[in-house]
C-alpha positions, 0 to 999 in steps of 0.5 A: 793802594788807594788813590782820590782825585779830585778833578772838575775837568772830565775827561782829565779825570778819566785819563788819569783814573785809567792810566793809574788804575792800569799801573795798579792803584784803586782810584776814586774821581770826584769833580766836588770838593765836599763829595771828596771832603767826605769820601776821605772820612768814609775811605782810607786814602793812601794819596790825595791828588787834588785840583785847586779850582774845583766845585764846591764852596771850598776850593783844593788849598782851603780843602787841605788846609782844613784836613790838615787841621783836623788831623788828617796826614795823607799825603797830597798833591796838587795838580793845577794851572796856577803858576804864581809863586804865592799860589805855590807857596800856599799850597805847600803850606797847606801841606802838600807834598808836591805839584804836578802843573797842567798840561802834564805828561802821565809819566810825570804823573806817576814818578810823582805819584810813586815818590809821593806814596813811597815818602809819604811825607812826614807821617807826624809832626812828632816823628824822628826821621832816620838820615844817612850816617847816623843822622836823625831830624825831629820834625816838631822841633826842626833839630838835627841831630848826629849821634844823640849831638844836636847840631844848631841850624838857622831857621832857613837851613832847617827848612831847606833840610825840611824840604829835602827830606820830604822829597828825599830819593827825589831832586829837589830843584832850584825852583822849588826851592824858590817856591817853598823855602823863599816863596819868591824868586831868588838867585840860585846863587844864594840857594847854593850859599845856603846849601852850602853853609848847612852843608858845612855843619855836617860832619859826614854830608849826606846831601848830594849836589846834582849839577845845575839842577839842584840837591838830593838826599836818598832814602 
């Protein structure tokens, strides 16, 4: 598995190029963002972990952005200071998977990077996801779907559904769920009102509700 960074700060760069690289992964640093911009077309990439404040012209969002256009799906991570709801949000839809905020510990680190990897998002906006019990969802379409029978959801509910298959096998927390479904802060109350009604549309619920955390579906 190959990994890049994308790190202007050194001796963070360092730390979590060993620490990857002792758990088995091949890692390539760049502290540039037009020396990462290129390497990913001259290497393939199993995982982008990317800074947003970097050197360059371009910093890590107009990066992903960029790549996402031109058609390039590995999935990215970004590691970053910013704490700002509409900096979240961007990110994700810039197309990341997840965020990983400094200072950080390298265990999270590597959950993260494990999840990431072992997802991999979704690999096509034109793939049909394979959910518990029979349960299928079209990514290009935002349709759910349980034996061939499409079940209608509310454009909020397709993305909470969205966002937790993405990280499926993972919690998603309320948090998150602020971050990239809202893009705002918003009662946790209302986010369980809204789990709540696309839960009701399911014939056989495979999401499970972890107590004052958040929601999960396995892989």
């Amino acid at each position: 598995m190959k990994i890049l960074i994308l790190e202007d700060e050194t001796m963070l760069a360092l730390s979590m190029q060993e620490f990857l690289e002792d758990g088995g992964y091949e890692v390539a640093c760049f502290s540039h963002s037009e020396e990462a911009y290129d390497a990913i077309y001259e290497t393939v990439y199993d995982l982008l972990l990317l800074d947003v404040k970097v050197l360059g012209e371009k910093n890590g969002f107009e990066m992903l952005e960029m790549l996402r256009k031109e058609g390039v799906s590995v999935p990215a991570i970004f590691i970053t200071s910013l704490t700002d709801i509409e900096d979240l949000s961007r990110g994700y839809e810039s197309g990341a998977c997840d965020y990983i905020r400094k200072p950080f510990d390298l265990a999270e680190l590597k959950l993260r990077v494990e999840q990431a990897i072992r997802t991999h998002c979704f690999a096509s906006a034109d793939e049909c996801i394979a959910l518990p019990f029979g349960y299928s969802y079209e990514v290009s379409r935002m349709k759910l779907s349980f034996e061939d029978e499409e079940i209608l959801l509310a454009k909020t509910e397709a993305k909470i559904l969205e966002l937790l298959i993405k990280q499926r096998g993972n919690v998603v927390s309320y948090e998150m769920f602020q971050d990239v479904v809202w893009g705002e802060w918003i009662d946790p109350t209302n986010i369980r009102v809204q789990v709540g009604g696309l839960r009701k549309k399911l014939k056989q619920d495979f999401i499970k509700n972890i107590r004052g955390v958040g929601y999960s579906i396995d892989l």
